[in-house]
C-alpha positions as CSV (number, residue, x, y, z in Angstrom):
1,X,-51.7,-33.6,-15.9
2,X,-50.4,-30.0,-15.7
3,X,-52.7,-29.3,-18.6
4,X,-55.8,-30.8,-17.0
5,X,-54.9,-29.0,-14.0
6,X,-54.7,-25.5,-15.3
7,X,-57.7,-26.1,-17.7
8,X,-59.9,-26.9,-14.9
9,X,-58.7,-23.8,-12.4
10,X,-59.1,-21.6,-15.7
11,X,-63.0,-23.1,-16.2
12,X,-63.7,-22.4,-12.6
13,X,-62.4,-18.8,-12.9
14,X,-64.4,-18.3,-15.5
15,X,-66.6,-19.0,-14.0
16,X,-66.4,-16.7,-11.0
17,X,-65.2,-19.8,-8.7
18,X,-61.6,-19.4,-6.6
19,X,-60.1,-22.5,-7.2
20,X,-55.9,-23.3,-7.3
21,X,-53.8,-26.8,-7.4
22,X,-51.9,-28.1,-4.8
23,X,-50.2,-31.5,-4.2
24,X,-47.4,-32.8,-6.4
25,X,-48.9,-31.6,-9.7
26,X,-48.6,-27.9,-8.3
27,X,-45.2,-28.4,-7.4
28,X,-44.4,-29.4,-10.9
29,X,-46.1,-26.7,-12.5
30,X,-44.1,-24.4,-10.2
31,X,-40.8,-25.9,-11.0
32,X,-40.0,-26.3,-14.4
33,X,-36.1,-26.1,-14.3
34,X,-35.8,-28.5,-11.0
35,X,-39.1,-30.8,-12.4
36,X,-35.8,-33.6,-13.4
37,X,-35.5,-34.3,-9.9
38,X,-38.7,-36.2,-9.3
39,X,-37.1,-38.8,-12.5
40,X,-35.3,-39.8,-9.2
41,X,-38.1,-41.5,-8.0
42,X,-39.4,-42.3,-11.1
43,X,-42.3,-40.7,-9.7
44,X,-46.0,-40.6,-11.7
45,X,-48.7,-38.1,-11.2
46,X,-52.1,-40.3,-10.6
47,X,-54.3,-37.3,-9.3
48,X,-54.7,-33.3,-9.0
49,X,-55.9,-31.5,-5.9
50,X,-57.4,-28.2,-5.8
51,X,-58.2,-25.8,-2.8
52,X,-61.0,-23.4,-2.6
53,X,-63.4,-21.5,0.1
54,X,-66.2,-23.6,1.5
55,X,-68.7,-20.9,0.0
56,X,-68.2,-22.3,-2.9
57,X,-68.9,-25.9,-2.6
58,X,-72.3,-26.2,-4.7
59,X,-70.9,-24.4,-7.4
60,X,-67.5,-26.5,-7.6
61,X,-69.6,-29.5,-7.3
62,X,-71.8,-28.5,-10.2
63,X,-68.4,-27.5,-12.3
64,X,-67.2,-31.5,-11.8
65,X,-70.4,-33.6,-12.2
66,X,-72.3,-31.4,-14.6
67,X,-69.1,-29.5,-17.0
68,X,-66.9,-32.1,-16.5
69,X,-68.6,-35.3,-16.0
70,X,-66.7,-36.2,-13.2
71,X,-68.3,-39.4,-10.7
72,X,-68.2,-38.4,-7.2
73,X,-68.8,-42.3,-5.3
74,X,-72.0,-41.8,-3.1
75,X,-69.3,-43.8,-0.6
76,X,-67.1,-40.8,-0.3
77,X,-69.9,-38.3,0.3
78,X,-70.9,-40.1,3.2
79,X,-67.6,-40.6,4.7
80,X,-65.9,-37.3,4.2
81,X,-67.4,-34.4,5.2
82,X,-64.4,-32.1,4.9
83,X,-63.6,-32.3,1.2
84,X,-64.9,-33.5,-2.3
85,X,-63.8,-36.2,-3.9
86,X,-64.1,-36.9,-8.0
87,X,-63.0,-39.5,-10.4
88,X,-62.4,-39.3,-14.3
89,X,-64.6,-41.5,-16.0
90,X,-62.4,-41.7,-19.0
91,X,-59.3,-42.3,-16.5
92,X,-59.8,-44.6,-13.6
93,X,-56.6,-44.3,-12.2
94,X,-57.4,-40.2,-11.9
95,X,-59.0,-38.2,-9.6
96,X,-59.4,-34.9,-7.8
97,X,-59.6,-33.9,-3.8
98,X,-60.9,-30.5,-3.1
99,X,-60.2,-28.8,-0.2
100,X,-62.2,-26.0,1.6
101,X,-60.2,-22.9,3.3
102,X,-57.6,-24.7,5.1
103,X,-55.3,-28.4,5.2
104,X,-56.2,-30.3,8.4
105,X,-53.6,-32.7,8.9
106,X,-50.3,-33.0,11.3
107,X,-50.9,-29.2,11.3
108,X,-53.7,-26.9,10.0
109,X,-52.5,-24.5,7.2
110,X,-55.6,-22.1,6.6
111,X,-56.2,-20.3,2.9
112,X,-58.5,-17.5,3.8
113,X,-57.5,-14.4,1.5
114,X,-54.8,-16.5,0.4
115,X,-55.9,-18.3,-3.1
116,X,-55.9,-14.9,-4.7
117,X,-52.0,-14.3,-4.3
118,X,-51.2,-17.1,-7.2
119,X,-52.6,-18.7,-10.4
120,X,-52.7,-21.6,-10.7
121,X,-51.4,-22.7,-7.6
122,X,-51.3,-21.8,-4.3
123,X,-48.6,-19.6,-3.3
124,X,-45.1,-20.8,-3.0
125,X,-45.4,-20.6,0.9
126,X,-48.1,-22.6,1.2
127,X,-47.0,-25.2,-0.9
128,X,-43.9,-25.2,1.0
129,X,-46.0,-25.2,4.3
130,X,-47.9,-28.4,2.6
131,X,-44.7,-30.4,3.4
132,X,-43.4,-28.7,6.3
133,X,-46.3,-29.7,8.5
134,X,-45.7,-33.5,7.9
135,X,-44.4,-35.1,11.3
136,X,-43.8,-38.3,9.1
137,X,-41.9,-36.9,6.4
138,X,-41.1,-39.5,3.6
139,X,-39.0,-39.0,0.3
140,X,-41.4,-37.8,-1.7
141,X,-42.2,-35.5,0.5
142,X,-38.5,-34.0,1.1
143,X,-38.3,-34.1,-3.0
144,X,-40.9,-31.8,-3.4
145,X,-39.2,-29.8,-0.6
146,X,-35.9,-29.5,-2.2
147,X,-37.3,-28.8,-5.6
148,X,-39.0,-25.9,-4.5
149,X,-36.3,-24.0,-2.5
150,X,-34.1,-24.9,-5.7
151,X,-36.2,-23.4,-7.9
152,X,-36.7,-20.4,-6.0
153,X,-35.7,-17.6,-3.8
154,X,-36.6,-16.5,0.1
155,X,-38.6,-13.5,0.2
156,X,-41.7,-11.2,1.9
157,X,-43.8,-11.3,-1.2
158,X,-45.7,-13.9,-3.3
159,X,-44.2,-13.0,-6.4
160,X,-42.6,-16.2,-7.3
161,X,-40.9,-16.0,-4.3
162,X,-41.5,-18.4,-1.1
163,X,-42.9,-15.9,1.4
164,X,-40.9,-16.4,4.6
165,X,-42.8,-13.5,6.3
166,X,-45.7,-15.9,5.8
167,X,-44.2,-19.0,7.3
168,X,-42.5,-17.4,10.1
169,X,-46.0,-16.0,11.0
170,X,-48.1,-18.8,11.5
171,X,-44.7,-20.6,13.1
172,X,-45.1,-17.9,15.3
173,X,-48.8,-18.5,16.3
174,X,-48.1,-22.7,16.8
175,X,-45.5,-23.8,18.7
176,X,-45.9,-27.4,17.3
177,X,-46.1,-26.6,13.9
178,X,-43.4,-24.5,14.3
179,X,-41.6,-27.4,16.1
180,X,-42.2,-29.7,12.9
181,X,-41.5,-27.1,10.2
182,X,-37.7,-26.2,11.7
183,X,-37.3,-30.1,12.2
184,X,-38.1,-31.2,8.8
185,X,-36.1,-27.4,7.8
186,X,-32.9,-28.9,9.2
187,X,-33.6,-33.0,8.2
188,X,-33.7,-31.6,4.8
189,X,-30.8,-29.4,5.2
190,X,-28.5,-32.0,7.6
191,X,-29.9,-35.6,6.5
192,X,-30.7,-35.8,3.2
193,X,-29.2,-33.3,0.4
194,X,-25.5,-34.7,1.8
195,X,-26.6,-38.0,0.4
196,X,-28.8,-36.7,-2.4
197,X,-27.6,-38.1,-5.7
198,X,-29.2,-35.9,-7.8
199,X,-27.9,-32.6,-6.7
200,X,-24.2,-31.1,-7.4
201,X,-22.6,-29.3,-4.9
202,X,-23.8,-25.7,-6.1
203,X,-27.2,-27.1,-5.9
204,X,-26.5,-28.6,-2.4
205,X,-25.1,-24.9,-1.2
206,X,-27.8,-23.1,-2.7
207,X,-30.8,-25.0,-1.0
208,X,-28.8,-24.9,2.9
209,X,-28.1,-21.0,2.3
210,X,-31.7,-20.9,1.2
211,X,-32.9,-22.7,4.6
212,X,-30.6,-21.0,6.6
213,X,-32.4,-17.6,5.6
214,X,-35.9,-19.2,6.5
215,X,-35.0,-20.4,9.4
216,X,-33.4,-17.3,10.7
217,X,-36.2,-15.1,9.7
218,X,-38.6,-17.7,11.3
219,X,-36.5,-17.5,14.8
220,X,-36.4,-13.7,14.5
221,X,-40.4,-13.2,14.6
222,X,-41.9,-12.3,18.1
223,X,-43.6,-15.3,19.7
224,X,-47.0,-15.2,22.0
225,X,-46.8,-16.3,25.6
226,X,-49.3,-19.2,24.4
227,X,-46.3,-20.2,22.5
228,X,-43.9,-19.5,24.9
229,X,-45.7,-21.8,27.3
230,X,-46.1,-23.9,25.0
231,X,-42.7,-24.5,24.0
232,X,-41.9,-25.4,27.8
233,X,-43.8,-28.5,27.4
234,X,-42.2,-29.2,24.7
235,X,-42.5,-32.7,23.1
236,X,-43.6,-34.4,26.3
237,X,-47.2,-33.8,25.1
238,X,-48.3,-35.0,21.6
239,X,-48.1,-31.1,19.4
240,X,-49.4,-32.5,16.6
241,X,-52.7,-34.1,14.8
242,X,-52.8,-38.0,13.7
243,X,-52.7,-38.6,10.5
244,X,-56.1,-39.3,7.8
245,X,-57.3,-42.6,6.7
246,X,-56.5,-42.7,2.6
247,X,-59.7,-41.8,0.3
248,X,-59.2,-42.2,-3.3
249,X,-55.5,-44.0,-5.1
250,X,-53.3,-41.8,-6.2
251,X,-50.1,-39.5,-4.7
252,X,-50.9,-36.1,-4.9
253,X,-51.4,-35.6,-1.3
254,X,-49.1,-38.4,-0.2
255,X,-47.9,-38.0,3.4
256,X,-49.8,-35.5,4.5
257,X,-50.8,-37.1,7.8
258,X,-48.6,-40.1,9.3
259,X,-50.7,-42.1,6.4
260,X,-51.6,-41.2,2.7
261,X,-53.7,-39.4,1.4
């Protein structure tokens, strides 16, 4: 799967087309010394997602049906207008969403001048962000989570470090994402890695110190009065998007809403 994955981003940038993976096969790409932990869950990788800008929708489409030979259902095209949607021929059980310039789920995560900061993948932040913006966060989800912040450190760059000057920016903009970002933050941190089988006690102090720096440099970045205000309502109005029906079968994007996807 991570072979696929990278041979199709390197044809497309060959191409002159900006494409990178996101979803669970990025994060395994991205984390080769923590990649044990998803044996946990005895989890399998059924599909790879990419991200790219909308201004390159023809010529992504003409990279899957024509170079690849990849089906895209006449269903899907009708009911998604937001995203492409592919299937291997010679693998049913895989298949491909693409995404154009931002995630629209609990919480939007745009990509604009973004897909250039990493290769393959997105950068570490936004993967990061990926799960962060789930208001339904499952297992999986918190997996990928913990993997990632193992596997690397807090910093104001995107050189294989998770950009908390990114994240505490667009926290900063969104009260309700913010909201739901510092509330899965501290699940993570208070719920699950004390109970976490997989993890020794070096790993378990590594990953709160870790979260501990992102969510001080998060509370430590100015806020608008839009979010200000915002923050006074509070949770008494709904802060966050329903989730998205599931198109296509397999686990990449898991979670991303309140449903799969």
């Amino acid at each position: 799967m991570m072979d696929k994955a990278t041979s199709i981003v390197k044809m497309a940038q060959d191409k002159g087309i900006t494409m990178r993976v996101l979803g669970a096969t990025a994060f395994v790409i991205h984390c080769p010394n923590y990649r044990y932990l998803y044996d946990t869950l005895k989890r399998k990788l059924t599909d790879i997602d990419f991200v790219s800008y909308k201004k390159q929708w023809k010529p992504i489409r003409e990279l899957f049906k024509k170079e690849l030979g990849w089906k895209e259902p006449a269903a899907y095209m009708m009911a998604v207008a937001f995203r492409l949607i592919f299937f291997d021929p010679k693998n049913e059980d895989l298949h491909s969403d693409i995404f154009f310039d931002k995630l629209e789920f609990c919480h939007d995560i745009p990509f604009q001048g973004r897909l250039e900061a990493d290769y393959p993948t997105l950068p570490l932040a936004e993967l990061l962000l990926e799960k962060l913006q789930i208001v339904k966060i499952n297992e999986k989800d918190i997996i990928d989570v913990i993997m990632l912040i193992r596997e690397h450190e807090m910093g104001n760059s995107d050189k294989e470090v998770i950009n908390a000057d990114r994240i505490a920016k667009l926290f900063s903009e969104d009260w309700g994402f913010y909201y739901t970002g510092t509330t899965n933050l501290k699940r993570v941190r208070d719920e699950f890695l004390p109970s976490y089988a997989a993890l020794n006690e070096g790993d378990r102090s590594n990953i709160t110190g870790k979260i501990n720096q992102l969510l001080e440099r998060i509370e430590n970045e100015p806020r608008s009065m839009g979010w200000k205000m915002r923050a006074k309502v509070g949770t008494g109005r709904k802060w966050y998007r329903d989730g998205i029906e599931e198109v296509g079968r397999g686990e990449g994007l898991e979670g991303y809403g309140e449903q799969n996807i």
